[in-house]
N, C-alpha and C positions, 0 to 999 in steps of 0.2 A: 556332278553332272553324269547321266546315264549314260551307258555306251550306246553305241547306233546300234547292234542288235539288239538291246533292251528296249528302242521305241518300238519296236515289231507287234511287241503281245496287245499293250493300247490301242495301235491303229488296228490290227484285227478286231480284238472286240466292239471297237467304236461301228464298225464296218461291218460286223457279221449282225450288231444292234437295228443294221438298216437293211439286213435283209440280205445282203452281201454273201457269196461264198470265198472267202477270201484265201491265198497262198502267194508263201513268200517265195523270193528269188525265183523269177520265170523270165526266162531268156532275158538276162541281166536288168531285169525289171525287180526293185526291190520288196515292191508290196502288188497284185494284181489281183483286183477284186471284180466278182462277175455277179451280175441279177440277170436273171432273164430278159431278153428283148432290147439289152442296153448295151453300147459299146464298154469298151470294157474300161475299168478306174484303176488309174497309177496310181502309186506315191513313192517317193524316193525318201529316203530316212538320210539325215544328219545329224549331228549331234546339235554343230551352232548352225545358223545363215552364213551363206557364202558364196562364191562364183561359181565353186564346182559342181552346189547343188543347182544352183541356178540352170547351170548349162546342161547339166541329166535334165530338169525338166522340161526346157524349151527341145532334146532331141526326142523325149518321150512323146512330145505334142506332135511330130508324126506318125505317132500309134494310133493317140485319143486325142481328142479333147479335153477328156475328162482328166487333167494330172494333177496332184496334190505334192506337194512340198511338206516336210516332217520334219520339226527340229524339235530338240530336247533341251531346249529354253528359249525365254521371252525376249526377242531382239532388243537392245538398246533405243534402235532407231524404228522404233514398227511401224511408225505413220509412213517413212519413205519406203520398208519392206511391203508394207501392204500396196504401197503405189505400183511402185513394181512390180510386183506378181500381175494386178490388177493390168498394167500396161503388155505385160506376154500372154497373160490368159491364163495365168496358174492360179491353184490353189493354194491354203496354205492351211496346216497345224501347229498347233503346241503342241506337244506330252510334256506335263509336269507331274510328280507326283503317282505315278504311274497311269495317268489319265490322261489322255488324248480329246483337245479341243477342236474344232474347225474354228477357225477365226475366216477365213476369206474362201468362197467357193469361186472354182474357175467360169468364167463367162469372156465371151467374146470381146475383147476392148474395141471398143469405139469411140476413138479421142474428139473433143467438141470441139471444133474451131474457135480460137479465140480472134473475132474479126476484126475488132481494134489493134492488136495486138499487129495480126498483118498486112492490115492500114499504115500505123507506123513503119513496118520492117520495109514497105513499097515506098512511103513516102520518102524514108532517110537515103535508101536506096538511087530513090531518085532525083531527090535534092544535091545530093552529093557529085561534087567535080572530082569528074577522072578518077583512080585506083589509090589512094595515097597511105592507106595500112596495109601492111602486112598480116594474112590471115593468122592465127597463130601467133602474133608478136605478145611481148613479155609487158606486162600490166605497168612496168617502168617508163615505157615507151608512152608518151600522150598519144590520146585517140584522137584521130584526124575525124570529126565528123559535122554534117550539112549547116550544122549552127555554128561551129568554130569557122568551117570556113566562112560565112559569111559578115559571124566578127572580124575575120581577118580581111575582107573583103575592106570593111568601113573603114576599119585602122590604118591601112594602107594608104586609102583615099586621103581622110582626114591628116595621116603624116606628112603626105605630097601638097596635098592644095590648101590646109589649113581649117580653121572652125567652117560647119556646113552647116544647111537649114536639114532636117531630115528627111523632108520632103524630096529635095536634091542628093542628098546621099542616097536614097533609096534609088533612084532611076539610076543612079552614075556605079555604083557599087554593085548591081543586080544584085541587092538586097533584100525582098519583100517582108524582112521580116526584122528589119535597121529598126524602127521604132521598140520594138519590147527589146532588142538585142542593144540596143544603149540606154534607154531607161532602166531596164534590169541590172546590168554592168555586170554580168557574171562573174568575167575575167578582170575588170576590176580597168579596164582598159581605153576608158572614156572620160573624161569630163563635161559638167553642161558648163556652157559659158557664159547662155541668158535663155529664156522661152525657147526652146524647140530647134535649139546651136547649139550642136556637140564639137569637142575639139579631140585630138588624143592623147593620152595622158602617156607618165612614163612608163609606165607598169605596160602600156598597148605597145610605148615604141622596143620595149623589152621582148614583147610576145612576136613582136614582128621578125625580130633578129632568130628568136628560138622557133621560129617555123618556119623561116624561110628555107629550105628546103623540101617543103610541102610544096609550096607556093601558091598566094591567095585566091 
């Protein structure tokens, strides 16, 4: 692997190939290359990808727009380093070999909204009773959310009053969504007993004891 003054000479010649007047180390700027009539192009040189270069180029992007990332080999994970840069607005190079690639030029990110996505993140949002996780809690802990509780909604019912038609489980359990939530049986937490009468199974009156401090 090259040392980081040895990506210097490639990113220069790559850059003086475009017309470039290019000089290194300027006001703790490691590569600053100028064309007439253009704000002026970074690059910060590393050896591998990393935080530190990260973080030179996102404070350089108060200089230019124009900053370029220089590493002196091919990342592991390129598909997520190109993401990234692409999400700050940086550039990026190789130097292998003693030659300097551009792989990603900087451009503005402008993220597309994914509208389903935040369809969903409203709907469970708003589905959901009261606060019942902890943000931040450890992947051990089961996730409280709008669909358990409404399993737990049914289970409950069906523990207390016995097998129901789902029709009436749906209005008594403020359920709207009892029919796929017991025909499905995710949790495994229902039985049918004949046409369209679920009762709760043990595995439900099991779930009911481990969430009761949720509460349904």
């Amino acid at each position: 692997m090259p040392l980081e003054s040895d990506l210097y000479a490639p990113v220069k010649a790559l850059l003086e190939g475009q017309g470039y007047v290019v000089k290194g180390e300027v006001r703790g700027c490691d590569v600053v290359a100028v064309r007439a009539g253009e704000p002026p192009l970074i690059v910060e040189l590393k050896r591998v990808f990393g935080l530190g270069l990260v973080l030179q180029g996102v404070d350089r992007l108060a200089i230019s727009d124009r900053v370029y990332l220089a590493i002196g080999q091919w990342p592991k994970r390129m598909k997520n380093v190109k993401k990234l840069c692409r999400r700050l607005g940086l550039g990026l190079m190789v130097v292998a070999a003693k030659r300097a690639d551009i792989v990603l030029d900087p451009v503005p990110y402008r993220p597309r909204l994914d509208k389903r996505k935040a369809g969903r993140l409203l709907g469970e949002h708003a589905r959901r009773v009261g606060d019942p996780n902890r943000g931040g809690s450890s992947t051990k802990v089961p996730m409280m959310t709008a669909y358990r509780q409404e399993a737990l909604r049914c289970a409950e019912l069906l523990a207390s009053n016995g097998p129901m038609k789902l029709a009436a489980l749906r209005l008594a359990a403020a359920a709207p969504r009892a029919a796929t939530i017991l025909q499905q049986d995710v949790y495994g937490w229902f039985e049918r007993v004949e046409r369209g009468i679920y009762t709760v199974s043990p595995a439900g009156r099991r779930g009911l004891e481990m969430f009761a401090r949720f509460g349904a």
